[in-house]
DOFI-941087 format. One line per field, with one value per residue (C-alpha): residue in three letters; z negated, x, y. Coordinates in steps of 0.25 Angstrom, whole numbers, plus 5000, padded with zeros to 4 digits. Last residue first. Layout:
% residues N
residuo: (ALA | ...) .
Z: (Z | ...) .
X: (X | ...) .
Y: (Y | ...) .
***
This chain:
% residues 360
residuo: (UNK | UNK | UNK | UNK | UNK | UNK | UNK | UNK | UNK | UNK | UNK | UNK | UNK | UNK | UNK | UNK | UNK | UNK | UNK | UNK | UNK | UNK | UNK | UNK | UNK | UNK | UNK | UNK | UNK | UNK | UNK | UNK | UNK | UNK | UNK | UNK | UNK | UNK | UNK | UNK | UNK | UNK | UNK | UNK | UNK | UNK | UNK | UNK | UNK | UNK | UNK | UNK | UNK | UNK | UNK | UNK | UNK | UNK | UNK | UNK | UNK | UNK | UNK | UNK | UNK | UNK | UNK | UNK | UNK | UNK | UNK | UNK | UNK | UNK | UNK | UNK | UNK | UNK | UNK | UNK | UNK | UNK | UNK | UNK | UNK | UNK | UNK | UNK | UNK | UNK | UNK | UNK | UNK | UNK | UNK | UNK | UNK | UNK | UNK | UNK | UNK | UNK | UNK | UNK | UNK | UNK | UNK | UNK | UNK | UNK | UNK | UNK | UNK | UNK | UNK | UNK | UNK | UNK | UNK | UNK | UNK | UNK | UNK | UNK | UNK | UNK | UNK | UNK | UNK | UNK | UNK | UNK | UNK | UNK | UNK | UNK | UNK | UNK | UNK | UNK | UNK | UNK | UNK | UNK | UNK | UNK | UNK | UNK | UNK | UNK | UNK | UNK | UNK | UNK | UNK | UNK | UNK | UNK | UNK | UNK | UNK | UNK | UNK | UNK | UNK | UNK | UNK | UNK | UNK | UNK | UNK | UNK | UNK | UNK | UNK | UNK | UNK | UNK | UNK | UNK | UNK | UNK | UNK | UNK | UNK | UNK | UNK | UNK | UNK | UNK | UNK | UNK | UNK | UNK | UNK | UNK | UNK | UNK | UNK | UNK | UNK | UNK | UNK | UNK | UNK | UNK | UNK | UNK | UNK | UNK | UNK | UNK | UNK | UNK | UNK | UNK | UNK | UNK | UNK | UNK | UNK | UNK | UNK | UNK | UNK | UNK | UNK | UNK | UNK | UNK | UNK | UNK | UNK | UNK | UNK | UNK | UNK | UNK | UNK | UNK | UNK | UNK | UNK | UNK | UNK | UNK | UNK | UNK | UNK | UNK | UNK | UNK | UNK | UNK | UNK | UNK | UNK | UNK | UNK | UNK | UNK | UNK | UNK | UNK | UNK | UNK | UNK | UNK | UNK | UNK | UNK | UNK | UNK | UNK | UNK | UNK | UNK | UNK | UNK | UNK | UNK | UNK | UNK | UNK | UNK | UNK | UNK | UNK | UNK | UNK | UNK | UNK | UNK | UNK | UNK | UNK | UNK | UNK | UNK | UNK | UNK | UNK | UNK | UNK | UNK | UNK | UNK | UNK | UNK | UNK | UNK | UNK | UNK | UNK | UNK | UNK | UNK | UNK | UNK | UNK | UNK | UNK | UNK | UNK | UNK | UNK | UNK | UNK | UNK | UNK | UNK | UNK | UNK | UNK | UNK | UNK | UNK | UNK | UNK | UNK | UNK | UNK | UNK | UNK | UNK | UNK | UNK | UNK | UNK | UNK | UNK | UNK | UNK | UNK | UNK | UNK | UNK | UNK | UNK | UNK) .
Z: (4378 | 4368 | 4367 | 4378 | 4386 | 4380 | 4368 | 4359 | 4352 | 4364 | 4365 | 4351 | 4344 | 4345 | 4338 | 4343 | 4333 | 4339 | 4332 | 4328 | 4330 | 4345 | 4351 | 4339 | 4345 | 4335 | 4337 | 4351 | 4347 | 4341 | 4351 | 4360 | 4351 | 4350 | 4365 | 4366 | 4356 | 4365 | 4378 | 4368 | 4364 | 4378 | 4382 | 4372 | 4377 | 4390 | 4387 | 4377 | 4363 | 4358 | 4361 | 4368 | 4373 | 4366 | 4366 | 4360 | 4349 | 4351 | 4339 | 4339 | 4352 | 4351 | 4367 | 4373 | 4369 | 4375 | 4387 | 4389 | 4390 | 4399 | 4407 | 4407 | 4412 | 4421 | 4408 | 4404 | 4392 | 4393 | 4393 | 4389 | 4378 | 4371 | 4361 | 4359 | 4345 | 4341 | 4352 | 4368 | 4376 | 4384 | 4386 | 4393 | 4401 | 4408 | 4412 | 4418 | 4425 | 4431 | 4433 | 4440 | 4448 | 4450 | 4438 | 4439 | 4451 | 4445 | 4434 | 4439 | 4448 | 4436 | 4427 | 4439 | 4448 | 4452 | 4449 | 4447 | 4455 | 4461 | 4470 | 4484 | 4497 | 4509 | 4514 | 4510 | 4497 | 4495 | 4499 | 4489 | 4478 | 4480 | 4481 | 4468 | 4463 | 4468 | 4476 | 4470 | 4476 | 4465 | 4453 | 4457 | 4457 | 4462 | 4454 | 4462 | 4460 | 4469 | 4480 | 4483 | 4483 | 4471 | 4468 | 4455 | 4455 | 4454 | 4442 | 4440 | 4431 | 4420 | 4421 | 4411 | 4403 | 4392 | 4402 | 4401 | 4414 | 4416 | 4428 | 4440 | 4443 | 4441 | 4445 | 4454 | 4455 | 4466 | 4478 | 4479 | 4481 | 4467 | 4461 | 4474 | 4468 | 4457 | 4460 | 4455 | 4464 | 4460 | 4452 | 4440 | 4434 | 4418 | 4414 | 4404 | 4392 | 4386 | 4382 | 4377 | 4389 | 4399 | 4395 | 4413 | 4415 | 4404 | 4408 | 4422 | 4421 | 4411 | 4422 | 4435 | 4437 | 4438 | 4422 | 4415 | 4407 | 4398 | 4388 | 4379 | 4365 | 4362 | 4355 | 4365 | 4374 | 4367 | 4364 | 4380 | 4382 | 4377 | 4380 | 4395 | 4394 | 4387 | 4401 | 4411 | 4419 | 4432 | 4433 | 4432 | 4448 | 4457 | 4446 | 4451 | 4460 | 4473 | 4467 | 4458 | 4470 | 4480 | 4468 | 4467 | 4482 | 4481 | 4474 | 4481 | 4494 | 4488 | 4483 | 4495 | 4503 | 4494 | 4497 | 4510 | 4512 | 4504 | 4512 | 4523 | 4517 | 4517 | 4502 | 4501 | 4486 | 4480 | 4491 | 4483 | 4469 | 4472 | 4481 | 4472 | 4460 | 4467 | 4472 | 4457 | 4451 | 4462 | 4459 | 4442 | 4449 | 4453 | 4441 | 4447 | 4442 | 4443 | 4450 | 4459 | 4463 | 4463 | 4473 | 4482 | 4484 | 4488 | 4495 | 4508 | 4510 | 4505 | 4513 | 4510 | 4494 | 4499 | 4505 | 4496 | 4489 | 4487 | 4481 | 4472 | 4467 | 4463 | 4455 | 4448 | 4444 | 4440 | 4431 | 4432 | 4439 | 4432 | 4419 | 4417 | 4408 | 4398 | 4411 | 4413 | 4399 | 4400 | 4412 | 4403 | 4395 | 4385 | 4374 | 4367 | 4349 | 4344 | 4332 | 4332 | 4319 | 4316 | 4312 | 4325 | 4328 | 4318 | 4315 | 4332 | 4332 | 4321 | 4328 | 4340 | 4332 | 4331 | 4333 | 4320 | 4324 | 4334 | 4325 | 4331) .
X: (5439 | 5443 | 5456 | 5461 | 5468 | 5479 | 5477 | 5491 | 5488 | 5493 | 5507 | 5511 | 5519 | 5534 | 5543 | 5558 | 5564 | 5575 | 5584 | 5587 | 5598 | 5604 | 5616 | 5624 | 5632 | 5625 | 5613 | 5614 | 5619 | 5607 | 5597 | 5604 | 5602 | 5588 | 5587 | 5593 | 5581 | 5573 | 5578 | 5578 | 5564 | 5559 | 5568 | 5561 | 5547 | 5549 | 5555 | 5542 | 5548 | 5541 | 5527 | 5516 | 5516 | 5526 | 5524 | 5536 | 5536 | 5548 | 5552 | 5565 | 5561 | 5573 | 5578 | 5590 | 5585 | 5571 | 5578 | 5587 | 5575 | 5567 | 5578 | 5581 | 5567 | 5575 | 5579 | 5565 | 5560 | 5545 | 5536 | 5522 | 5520 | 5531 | 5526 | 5537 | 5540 | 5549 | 5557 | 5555 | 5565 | 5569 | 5556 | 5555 | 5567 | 5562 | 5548 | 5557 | 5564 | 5555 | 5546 | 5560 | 5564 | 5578 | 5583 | 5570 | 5574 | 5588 | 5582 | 5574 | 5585 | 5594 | 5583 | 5583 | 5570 | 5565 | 5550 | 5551 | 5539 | 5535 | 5523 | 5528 | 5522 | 5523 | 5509 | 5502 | 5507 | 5502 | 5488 | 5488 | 5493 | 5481 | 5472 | 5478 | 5475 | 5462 | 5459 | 5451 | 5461 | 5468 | 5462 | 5466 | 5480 | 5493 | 5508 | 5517 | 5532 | 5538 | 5550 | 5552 | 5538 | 5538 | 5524 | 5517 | 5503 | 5509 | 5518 | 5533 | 5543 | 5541 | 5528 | 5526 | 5516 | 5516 | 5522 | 5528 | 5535 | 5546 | 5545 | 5550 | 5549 | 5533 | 5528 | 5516 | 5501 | 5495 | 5485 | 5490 | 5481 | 5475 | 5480 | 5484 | 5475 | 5482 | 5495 | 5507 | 5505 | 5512 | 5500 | 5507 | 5512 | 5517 | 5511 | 5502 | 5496 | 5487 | 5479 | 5465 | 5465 | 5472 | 5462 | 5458 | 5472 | 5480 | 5471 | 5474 | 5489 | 5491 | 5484 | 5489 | 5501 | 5517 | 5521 | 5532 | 5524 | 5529 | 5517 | 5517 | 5512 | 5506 | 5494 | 5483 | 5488 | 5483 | 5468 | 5468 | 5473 | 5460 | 5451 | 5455 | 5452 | 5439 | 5435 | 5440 | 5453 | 5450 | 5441 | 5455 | 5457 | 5461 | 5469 | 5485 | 5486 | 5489 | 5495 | 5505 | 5508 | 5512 | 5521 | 5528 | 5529 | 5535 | 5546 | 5546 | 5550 | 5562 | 5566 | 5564 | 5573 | 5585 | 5584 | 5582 | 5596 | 5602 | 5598 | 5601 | 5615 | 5619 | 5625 | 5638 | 5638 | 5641 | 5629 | 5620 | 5623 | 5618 | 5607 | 5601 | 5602 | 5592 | 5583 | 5584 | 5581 | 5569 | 5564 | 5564 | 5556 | 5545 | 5543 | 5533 | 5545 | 5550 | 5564 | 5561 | 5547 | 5549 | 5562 | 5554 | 5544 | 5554 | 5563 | 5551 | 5556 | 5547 | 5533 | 5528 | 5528 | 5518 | 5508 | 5496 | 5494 | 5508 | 5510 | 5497 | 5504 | 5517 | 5508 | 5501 | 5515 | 5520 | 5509 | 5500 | 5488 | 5484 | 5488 | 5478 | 5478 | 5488 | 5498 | 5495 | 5503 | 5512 | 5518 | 5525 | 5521 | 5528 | 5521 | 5526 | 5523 | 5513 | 5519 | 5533 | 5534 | 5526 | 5516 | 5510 | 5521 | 5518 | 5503 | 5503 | 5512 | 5505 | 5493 | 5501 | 5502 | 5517 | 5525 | 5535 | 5544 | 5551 | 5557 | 5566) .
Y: (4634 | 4644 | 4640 | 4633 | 4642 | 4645 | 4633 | 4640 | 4625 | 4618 | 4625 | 4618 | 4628 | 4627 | 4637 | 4644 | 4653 | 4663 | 4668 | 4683 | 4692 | 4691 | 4695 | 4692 | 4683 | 4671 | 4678 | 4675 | 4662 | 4658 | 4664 | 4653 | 4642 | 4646 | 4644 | 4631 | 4627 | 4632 | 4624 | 4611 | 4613 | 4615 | 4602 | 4595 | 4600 | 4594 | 4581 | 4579 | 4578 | 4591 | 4584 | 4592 | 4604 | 4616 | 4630 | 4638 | 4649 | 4659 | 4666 | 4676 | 4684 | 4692 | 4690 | 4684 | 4669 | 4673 | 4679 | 4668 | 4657 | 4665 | 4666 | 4651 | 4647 | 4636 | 4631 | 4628 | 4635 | 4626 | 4638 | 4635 | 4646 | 4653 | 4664 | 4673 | 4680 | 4692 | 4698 | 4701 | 4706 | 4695 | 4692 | 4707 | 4705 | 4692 | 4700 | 4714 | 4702 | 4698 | 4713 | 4717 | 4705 | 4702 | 4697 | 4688 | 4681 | 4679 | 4675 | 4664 | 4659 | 4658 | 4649 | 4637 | 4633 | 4647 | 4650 | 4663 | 4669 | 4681 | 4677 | 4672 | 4682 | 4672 | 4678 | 4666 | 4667 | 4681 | 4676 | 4664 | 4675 | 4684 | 4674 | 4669 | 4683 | 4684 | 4695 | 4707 | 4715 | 4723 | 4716 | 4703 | 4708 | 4704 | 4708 | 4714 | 4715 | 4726 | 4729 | 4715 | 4711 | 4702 | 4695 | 4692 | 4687 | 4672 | 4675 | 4679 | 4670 | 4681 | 4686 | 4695 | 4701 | 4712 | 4722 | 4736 | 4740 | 4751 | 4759 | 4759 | 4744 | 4745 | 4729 | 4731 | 4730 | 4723 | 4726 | 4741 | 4753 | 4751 | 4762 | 4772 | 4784 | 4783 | 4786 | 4777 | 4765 | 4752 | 4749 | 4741 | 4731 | 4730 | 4715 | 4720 | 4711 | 4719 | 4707 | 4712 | 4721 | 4712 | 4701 | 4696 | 4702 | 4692 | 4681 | 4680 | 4683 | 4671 | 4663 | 4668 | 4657 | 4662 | 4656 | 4662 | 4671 | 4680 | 4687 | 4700 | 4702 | 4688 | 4683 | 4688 | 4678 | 4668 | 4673 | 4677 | 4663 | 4657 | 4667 | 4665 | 4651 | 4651 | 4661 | 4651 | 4653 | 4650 | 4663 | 4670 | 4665 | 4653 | 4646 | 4642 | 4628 | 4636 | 4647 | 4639 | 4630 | 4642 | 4648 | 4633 | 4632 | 4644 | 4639 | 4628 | 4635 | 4640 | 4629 | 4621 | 4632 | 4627 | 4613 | 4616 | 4622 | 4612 | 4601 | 4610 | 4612 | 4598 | 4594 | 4599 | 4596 | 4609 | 4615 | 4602 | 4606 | 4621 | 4618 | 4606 | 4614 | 4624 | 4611 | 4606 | 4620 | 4621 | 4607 | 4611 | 4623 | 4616 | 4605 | 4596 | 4585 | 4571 | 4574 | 4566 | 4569 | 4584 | 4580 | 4570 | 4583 | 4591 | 4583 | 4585 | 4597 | 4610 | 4615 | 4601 | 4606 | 4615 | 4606 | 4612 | 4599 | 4598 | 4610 | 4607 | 4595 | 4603 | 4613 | 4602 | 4596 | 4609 | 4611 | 4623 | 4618 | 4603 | 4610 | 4621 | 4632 | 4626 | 4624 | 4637 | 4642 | 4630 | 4636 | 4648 | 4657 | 4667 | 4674 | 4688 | 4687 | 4696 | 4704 | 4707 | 4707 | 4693 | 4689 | 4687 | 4677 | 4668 | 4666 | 4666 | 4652 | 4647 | 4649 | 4642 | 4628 | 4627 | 4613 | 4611 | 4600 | 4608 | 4619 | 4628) .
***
């Protein structure tokens, strides 16, 4: 793992579609909207809108002080600390109420995130200017199959507006099989009787995704000329949340995907994948441990990283550090034979990708 050599991401392409496997598979993360636009994407600009709205005075007032304390927007670092909380505090006696209303904050902040994401989230695909589209269609059009980790519209938008010159298929469905009932509902659905092949997924969730117990539905503009964010807005007023995995600690968010079958369907396809991977924005968090374990438990044996600004900002050092655990770990599946190729981690500079930028 060379950190002294930061990438250009031509040389990043000139690599990896030389190679067998041909175009490599992209994962996003928050940097991907926080390229669009900063002042919305941003936990900080999230945090704000929550207060604008009076959402964060639906939660006790210990909330607010705890943000402040800790010195972070980050909401689901205050969701691990109010989970950790619960746990130390029961071994400690602390007074169950305390704890009892530490736990329902959690809750509640979680959907204060989803709420904050659709009240600051673009109106509609006109937000995204034409230069902007060409832009990300040139840098999606590199990569064989997509994971996002984000829940915004954004790489949904430009993936239907190009879905011919993309082919990027997210596997759902009319849940109707006659044809004279295509159409009948207002969403398409996630087949669980059959298998699904998909070039896009989701894997934390998204805004236009929502789990109805007995089916994951995905809205659609198309099926009732609404606006998705409408859309969105509506289902929130009704107390219908958008399928999310915004849970503060790694074991949370795989237990929520253990037991969700387009999830889980997501997690087994990375895990699955070999070659190349094209990281972009993704910061490899431990609270993203299962996106971690599936790239060590999978043959993808080069995986070129973003990184934004400096190498020695505290961010980007524990990025490095959390790869370079990684490659240790790949190591000693080979070392037990479970595994036979390494896995070479690359930066490139996440500026020079230019998203959205390019043609503008």
């Amino acid at each position: 793992m060379n950190i002294t050599h930061i990438m250009d991401f031509s040389e990043v392409l000139n690599e990896t579609q030389r190679s067998p496997q041909k175009k490599p598979a992209l994962l996003l993360g928050n940097g991907f909207s926080m390229a669009f636009n900063k002042s919305i994407f941003s936990y900080k600009s999230l945090y704000e809108q929550a207060l604008e709205k009076g959402l964060v005075q639906k939660l006790s007032s210990s909330i607010p002080e705890l943000f402040e304390s800790v010195n972070t927007f980050d909401f689901e670092y205050i969701m691990q600390v109010l989970k950790y909380f619960g746990i130390a505090g029961a071994a400690y006696s602390v007074d169950e109420n305390v704890l009892m209303q530490a736990k329902q904050d959690e809750a509640l902040l979680k959907n204060m995130l989803v709420e904050a994401i659709t009240n600051n989230h673009p109106d509609n695909p006109n937000s995204i200017t034409l230069p902007q589209y060409k832009s990300c269609l040139e840098f999606l059009s590199n990569f064989k199959s997509i994971y996002s980790l984000n829940y915004d519209l954004l790489l949904y938008w430009v993936v239907m507006k190009y879905l011919e010159e993309l082919g990027f298929r997210d596997g759902f469905c009319d849940g109707n099989a006659d044809e004279e009932d295509y159409y009948q509902d207002e969403y398409v659905v996630w087949p669980t009787t059959q298998s699904s092949s998909a070039e896009i997924y989701f894997l934390h969730g998204a805004l236009h995704l929502f789990d109805a117990g007995h089916e994951i539905r995905k809205f659609c503009w198309s099926r009732t000329g609404i606006a998705l964010k409408e859309q969105i807005l509506q289902a929130l007023g009704q107390g219908m949340f958008p399928l999310f995995v915004s849970e503060g600690d790694a074991g949370a968010k795989l237990k929520k995907i253990l037991h969700n079958g387009y999830l889980l369907k997501g997690l087994r396809s990375l895990t699955q994948l070999n070659g190349s991977v094209v990281a972009y924005g993704v910061s490899f968090k431990k609270n993203d441990q299962h996106i971690i374990d599936a790239i060590i438990d999978s043959t993808i044996s080069h995986l070129y990283v973003s990184i934004f600004g400096d190498p020695t900002l505290e961010p980007n050092k524990d990025m490095i550090n959390m790869l370079s655990t990684m490659v240790e770990h790949r190591n000693h599946l080979i070392d037990t034979k479970k595994r036979k190729n390494n896995l070479e981690v690359h930066f490139y500079n996440a500026t020079s990708a230019k998203i959205w930028d390019k043609h503008s």
